[in-house]
N, C-alpha and C positions, 0 to 999 in steps of 0.2 A: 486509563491506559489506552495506549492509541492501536489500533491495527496493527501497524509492525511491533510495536514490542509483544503482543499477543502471537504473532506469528512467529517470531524468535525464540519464545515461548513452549510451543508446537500446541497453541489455547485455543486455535482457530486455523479455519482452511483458509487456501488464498480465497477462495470464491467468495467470502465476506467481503473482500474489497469492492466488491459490484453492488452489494445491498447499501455499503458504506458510502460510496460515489455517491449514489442517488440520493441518499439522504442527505447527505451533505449540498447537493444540487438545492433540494426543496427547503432548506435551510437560512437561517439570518446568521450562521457563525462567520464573524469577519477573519477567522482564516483561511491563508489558502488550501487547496485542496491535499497539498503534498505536506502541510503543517496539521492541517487534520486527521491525516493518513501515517504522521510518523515517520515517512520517507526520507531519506536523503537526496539530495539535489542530483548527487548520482543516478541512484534509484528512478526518480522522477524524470530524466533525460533519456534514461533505458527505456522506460514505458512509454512516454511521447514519441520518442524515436522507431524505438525498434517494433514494441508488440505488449500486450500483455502477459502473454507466454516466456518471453523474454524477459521480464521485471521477475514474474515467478519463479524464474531459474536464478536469477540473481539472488532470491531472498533466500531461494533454498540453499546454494551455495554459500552466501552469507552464513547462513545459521547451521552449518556442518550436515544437515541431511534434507 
């Protein structure tokens, strides 16, 4: 189960996505980081663009709380 569906869930904080990054950094998974994470290409454009904080309000909004 990827990060966001966990998130969506309420199975986990955002602040897993910083332990998940790095692991996925120090990792051989050939996918991207936004396919390992679950994201939507939306999602993934909010957090490069704008912030982290930013992506987290999205998901919260997303998932009704």
């Amino acid at each position: 189960m990827t990060f966001r569906e966990r998130f969506m869930r309420h199975e986990t904080e955002f602040d897993e996505i910083f332990d998940l990054t790095d692991k996925w950094g120090f990792s051989d998974d050939p996918r991207t980081l936004r396919e390992y994470l679950g994201l939507t290409a939306e999602e993934e454009d909010v957090w490069i663009s704008e912030s982290d904080e930013a992506l987290e309000e999205l998901l919260v909004k997303e998932r009704g709380s």
